[in-house]
C-alpha beads as a LAMMPS data file, in Angstrom:
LAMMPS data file: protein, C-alpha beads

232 atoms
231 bonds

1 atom types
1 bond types

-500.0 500.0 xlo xhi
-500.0 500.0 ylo yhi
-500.0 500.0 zlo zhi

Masses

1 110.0

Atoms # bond

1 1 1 15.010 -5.851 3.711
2 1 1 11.116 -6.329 3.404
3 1 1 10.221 -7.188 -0.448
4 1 1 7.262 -5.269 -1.726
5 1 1 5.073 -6.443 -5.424
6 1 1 3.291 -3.504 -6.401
7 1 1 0.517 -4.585 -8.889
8 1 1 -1.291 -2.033 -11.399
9 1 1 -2.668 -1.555 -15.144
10 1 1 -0.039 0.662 -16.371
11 1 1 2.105 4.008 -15.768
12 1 1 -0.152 5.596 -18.545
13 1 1 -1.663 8.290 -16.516
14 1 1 -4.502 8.586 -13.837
15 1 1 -4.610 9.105 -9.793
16 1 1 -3.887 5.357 -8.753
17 1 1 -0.640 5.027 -11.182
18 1 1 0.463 8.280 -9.663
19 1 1 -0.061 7.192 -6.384
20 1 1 1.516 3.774 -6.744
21 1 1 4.711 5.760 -8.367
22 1 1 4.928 7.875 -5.565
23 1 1 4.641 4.742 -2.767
24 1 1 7.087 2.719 -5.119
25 1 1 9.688 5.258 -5.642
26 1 1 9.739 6.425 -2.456
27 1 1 9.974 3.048 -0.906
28 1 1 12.658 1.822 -2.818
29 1 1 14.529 5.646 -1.965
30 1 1 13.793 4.117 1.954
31 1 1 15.711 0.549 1.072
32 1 1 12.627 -2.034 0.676
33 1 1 12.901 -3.738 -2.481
34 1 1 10.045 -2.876 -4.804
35 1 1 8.649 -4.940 -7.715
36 1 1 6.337 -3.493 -9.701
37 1 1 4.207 -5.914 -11.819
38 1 1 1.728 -4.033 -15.003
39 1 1 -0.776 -5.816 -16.670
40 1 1 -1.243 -3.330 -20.068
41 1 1 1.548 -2.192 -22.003
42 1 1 0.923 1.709 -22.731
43 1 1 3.357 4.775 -22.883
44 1 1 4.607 5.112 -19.610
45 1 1 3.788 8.542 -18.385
46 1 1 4.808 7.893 -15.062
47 1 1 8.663 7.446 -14.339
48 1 1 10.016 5.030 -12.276
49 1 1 12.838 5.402 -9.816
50 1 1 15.769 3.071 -11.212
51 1 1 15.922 1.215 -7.906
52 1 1 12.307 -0.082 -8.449
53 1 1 12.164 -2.858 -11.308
54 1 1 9.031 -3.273 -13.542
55 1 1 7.452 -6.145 -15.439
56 1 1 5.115 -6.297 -17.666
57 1 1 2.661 -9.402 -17.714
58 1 1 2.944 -11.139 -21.738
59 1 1 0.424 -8.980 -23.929
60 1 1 -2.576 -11.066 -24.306
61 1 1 -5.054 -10.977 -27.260
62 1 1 -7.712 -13.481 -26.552
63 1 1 -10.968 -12.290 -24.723
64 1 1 -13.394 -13.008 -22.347
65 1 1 -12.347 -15.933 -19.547
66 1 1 -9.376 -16.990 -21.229
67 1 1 -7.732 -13.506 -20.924
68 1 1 -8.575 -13.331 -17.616
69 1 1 -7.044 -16.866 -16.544
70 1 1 -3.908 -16.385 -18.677
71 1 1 -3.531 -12.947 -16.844
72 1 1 -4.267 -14.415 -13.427
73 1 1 -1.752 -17.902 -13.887
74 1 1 1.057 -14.997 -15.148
75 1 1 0.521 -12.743 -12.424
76 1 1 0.449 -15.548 -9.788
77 1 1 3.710 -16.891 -11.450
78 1 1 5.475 -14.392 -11.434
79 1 1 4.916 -13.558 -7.417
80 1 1 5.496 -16.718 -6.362
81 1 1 8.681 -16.177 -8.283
82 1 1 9.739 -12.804 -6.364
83 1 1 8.474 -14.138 -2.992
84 1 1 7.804 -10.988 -1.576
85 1 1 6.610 -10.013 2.110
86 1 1 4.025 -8.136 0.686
87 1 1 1.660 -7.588 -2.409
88 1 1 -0.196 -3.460 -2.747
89 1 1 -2.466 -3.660 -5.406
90 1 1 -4.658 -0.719 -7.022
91 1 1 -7.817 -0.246 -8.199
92 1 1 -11.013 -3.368 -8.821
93 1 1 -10.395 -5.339 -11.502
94 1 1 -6.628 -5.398 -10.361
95 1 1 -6.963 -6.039 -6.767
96 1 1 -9.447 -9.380 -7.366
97 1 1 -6.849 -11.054 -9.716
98 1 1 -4.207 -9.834 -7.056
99 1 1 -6.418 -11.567 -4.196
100 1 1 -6.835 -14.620 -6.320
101 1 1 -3.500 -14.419 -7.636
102 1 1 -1.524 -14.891 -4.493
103 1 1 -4.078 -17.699 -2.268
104 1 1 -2.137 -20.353 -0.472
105 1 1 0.955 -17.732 -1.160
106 1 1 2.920 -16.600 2.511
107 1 1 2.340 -12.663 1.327
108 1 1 0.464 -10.172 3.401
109 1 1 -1.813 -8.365 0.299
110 1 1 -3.031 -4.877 0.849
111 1 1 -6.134 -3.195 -2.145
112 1 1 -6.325 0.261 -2.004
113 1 1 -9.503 1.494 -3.232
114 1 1 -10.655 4.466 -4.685
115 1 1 -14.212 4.737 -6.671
116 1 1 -17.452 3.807 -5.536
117 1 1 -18.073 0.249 -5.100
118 1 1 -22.323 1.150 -5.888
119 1 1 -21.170 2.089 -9.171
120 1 1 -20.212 -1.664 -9.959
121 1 1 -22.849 -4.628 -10.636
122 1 1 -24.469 -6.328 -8.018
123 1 1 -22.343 -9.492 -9.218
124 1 1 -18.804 -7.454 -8.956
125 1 1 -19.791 -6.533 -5.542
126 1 1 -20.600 -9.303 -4.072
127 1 1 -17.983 -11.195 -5.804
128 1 1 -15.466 -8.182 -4.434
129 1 1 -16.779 -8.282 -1.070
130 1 1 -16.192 -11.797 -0.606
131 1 1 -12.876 -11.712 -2.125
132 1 1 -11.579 -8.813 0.303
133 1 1 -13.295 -9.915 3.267
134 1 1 -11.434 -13.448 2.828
135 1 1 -8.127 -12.232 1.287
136 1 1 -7.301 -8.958 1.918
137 1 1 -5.213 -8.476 4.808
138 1 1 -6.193 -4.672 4.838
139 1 1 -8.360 -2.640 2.494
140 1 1 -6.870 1.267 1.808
141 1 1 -10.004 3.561 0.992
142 1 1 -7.408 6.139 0.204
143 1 1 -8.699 9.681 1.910
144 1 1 -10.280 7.959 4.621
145 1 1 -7.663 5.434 5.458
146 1 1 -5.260 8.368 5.673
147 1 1 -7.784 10.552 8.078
148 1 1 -7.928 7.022 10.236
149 1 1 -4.548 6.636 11.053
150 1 1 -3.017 10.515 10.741
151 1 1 -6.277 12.311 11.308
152 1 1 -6.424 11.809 15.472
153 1 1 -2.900 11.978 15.564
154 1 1 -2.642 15.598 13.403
155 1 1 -6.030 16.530 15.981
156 1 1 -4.037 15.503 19.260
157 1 1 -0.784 17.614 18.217
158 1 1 -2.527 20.607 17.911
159 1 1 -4.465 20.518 20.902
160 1 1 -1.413 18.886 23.174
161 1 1 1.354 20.939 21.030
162 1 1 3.067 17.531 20.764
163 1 1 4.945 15.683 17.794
164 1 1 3.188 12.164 17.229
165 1 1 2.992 13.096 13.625
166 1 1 6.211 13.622 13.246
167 1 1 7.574 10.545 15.754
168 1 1 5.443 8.231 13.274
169 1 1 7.154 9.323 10.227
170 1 1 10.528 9.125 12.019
171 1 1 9.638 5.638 13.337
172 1 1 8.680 4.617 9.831
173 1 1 12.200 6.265 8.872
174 1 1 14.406 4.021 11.213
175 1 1 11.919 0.680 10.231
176 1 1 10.609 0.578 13.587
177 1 1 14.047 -0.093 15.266
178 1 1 13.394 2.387 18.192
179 1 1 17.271 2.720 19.222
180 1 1 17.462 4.779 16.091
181 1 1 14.135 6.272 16.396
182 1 1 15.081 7.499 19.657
183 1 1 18.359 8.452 18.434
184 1 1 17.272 10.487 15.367
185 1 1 14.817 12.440 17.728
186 1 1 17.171 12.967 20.267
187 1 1 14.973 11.508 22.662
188 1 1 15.090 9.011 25.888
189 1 1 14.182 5.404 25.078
190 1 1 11.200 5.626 27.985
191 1 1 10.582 9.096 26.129
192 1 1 9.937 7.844 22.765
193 1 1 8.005 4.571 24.158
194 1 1 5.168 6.586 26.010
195 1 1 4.784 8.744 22.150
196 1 1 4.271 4.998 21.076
197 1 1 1.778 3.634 23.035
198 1 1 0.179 6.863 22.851
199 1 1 -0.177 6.570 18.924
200 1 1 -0.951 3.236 19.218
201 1 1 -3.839 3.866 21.852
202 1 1 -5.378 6.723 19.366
203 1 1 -4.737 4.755 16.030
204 1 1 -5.466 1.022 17.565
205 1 1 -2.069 -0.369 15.532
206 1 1 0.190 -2.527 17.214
207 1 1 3.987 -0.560 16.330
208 1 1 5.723 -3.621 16.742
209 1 1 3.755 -5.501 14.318
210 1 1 5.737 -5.009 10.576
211 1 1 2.077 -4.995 8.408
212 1 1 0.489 -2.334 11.398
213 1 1 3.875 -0.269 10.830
214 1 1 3.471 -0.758 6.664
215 1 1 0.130 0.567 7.045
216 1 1 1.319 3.519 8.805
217 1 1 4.195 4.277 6.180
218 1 1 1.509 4.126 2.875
219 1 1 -1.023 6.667 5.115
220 1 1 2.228 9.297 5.600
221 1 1 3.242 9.093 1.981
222 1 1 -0.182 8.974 0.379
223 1 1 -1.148 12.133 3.156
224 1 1 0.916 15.033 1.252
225 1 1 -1.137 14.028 -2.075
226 1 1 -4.847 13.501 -0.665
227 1 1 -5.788 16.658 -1.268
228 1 1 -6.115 16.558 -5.266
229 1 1 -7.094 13.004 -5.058
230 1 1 -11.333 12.759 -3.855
231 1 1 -13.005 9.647 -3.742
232 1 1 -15.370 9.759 -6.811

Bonds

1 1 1 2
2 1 2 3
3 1 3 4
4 1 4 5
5 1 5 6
6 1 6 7
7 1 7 8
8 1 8 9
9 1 9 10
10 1 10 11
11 1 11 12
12 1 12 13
13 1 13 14
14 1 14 15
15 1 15 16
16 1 16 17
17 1 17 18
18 1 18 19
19 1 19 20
20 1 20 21
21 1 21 22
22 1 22 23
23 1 23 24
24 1 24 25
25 1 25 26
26 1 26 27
27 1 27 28
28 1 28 29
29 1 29 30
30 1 30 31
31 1 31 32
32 1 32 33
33 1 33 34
34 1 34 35
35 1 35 36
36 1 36 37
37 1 37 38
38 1 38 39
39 1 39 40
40 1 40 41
41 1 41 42
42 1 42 43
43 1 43 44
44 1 44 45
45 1 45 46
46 1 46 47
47 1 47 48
48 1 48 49
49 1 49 50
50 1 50 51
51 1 51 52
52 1 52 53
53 1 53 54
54 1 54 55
55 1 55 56
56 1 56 57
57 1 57 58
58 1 58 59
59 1 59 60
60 1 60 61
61 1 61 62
62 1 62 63
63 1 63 64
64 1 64 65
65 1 65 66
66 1 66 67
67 1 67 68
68 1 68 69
69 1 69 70
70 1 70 71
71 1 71 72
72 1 72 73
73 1 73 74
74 1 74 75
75 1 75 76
76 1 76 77
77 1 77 78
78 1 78 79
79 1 79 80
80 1 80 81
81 1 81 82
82 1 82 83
83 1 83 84
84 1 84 85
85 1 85 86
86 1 86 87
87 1 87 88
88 1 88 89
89 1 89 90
90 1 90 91
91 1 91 92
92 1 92 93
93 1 93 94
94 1 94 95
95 1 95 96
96 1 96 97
97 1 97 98
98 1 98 99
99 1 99 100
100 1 100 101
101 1 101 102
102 1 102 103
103 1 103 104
104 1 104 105
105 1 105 106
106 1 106 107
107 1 107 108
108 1 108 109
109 1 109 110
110 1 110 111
111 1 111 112
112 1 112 113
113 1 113 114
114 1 114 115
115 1 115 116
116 1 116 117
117 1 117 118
118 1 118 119
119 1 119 120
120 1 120 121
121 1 121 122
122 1 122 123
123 1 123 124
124 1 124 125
125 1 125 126
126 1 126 127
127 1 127 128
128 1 128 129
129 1 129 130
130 1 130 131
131 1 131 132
132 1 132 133
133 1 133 134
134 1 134 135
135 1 135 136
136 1 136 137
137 1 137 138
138 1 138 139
139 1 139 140
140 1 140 141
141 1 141 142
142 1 142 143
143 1 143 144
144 1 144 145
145 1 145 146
146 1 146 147
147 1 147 148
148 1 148 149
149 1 149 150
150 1 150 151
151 1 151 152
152 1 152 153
153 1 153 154
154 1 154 155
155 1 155 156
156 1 156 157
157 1 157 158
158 1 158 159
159 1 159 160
160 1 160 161
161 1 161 162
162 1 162 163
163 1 163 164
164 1 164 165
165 1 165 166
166 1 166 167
167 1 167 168
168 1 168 169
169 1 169 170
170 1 170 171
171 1 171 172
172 1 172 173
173 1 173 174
174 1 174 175
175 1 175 176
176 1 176 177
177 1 177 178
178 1 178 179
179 1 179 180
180 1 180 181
181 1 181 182
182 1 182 183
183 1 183 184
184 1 184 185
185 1 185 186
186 1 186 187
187 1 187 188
188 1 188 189
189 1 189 190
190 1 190 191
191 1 191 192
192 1 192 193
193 1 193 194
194 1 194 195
195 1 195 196
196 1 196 197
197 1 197 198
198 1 198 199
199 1 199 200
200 1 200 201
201 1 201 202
202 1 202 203
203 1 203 204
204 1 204 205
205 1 205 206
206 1 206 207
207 1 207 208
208 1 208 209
209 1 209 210
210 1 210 211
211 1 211 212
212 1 212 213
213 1 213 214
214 1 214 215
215 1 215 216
216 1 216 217
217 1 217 218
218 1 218 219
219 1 219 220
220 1 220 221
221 1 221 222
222 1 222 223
223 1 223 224
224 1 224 225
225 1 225 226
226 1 226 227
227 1 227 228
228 1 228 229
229 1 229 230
230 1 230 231
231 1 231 232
C-alpha cells in the first residue's frame, strides 16, 4: 500500500483545502494510506474521511525566521517519521517548506499550484523557481495539468468513439495491476495493452511507472471539480 503526506494550511475553507479533501478522502476510500499534515489550527470546515489521519504542526507564536524554521524542522520531522512514498503539497508558501522540508528524504513530492506566480515578488519567484525546478518531482497547475493528461484523451474518444478515458480511471482503479484491469473491463490482456500504449503515446506517461500512474489518478479526481475552480 503506497503511503501518501498530504501537506496544507488548514481545512478552514477555500479551493485548495477542498481539493486536497477530495484527493485525500478519496484516496484513502481507494486503500493508499493518507496522512494529512496542517500547519494553522482553524475550524475545520472541511471533513475528513475517518480513514485519513490529520496532524496538526505545534501552534507557533514567534515571528519572522524563527516561525518559519520551527515550522519547517516540525514539518520535516514529522515526514521523516511517516516515511511515506509520496508528499502532495498545496498552494506557495506551503509547497517551498514542503520542498525544503523533505531534501535528502526517499519521497517523490508533487506542488500543485493554483494563483499566478507574477503576482508574487521578484524574490518569491525566483526563490520558487529554483526550489521546484530542483525539488519538485512534478508541478500540478491544476486546470491545465488536468487538460494535459485527460484533455487528448477526452478529444481522441470522441473522434475514435473509444474508451481511453474510462480504461485510465479503471487502470488507476486496479493500481495498475493490468490482470485486474483487464478483468474489470472484460477485456483481452493484448486488448487492454494496445489502449495503454495508446494513452501513453498521446499523454507521454510511462503506465508502468507508479509516480506517471499517481499523476494520472490526481488529474481524474481533480477533473469532475475543474470547472468551479479557474486559475486566478
Amino acid at each position: 500500500m503506497k503511503k501518501v503526506v498530504f501537506v496544507n494550511s488548514s481545512l478552514s475553507g477555500g479551493g485548495s483545502e477542498r481539493v486536497m479533501t477530495l484527493l485525500a478522502n478519496q484516496m484513502a476510500e481507494d486503500g493508499y494510506d493518507i496522512i494529512m499534515l496542517l500547519c494553522v489550527h482553524n475550524e475545520e470546515v472541511y471533513k475528513l474521511n475517518e480513514k485519513v489521519k490529520s496532524f496538526y504542526l505545534k501552534e507557533n507564536n514567534s515571528n519572522g525566521l524563527n516561525m518559519r524554521l520551527t515550522r519547517l524542522k516540525e514539518l520535516r520531522s514529522k515526514i521523516k517519521e511517516e516515511k511515506p512514498d509520496v508528499v502532495i503539497s498545496f498552494m506557495s508558501q506551503i509547497n517551498m517548506y514542503s520542498l525544503i522540508a523533505t531534501i535528502g528524504l526517499n519521497a517523490k513530492v508533487i506542488v500543485s499550484e493554483r494563483a499566478d506566480p507574477k503576482q508574487r515578488s521578484k524574490v518569491h519567484r525566483i526563490v520558487e523557481s529554483i526550489l521546484y525546478t530542483i525539488f519538485a518531482d512534478n508541478v500540478v497547475f491544476q486546470t491545465e495539468f488536468v487538460k494535459k493528461y485527460l484533455g487528448v484523451l477526452e478529444e481522441y474518444d470522441a473522434c475514435h468513439h473509444t474508451e481511453l478515458v474510462h480504461t485510465a480511471q479503471v487502470l488507476v482503479d486496479n493500481m495498475g495491476i493490468r490482470t485486474k484491469t483487464a478483468e474489470a473491463l472484460s477485456l483481452h490482456r493484448n486488448s487492454l495493452l494496445r489502449r495503454l500504449q495508446k494513452i501513453e503515446m498521446l499523454t507521454g506517461l510511462n503506465l508502468s511507472d507508479g509516480n506517471c500512474l499517481l499523476q494520472l489518478g490526481i488529474a481524474l479526481k481533480i477533473r469532475p471539480y475543474v470547472g468551479d475552480m479557474p486559475i486566478i
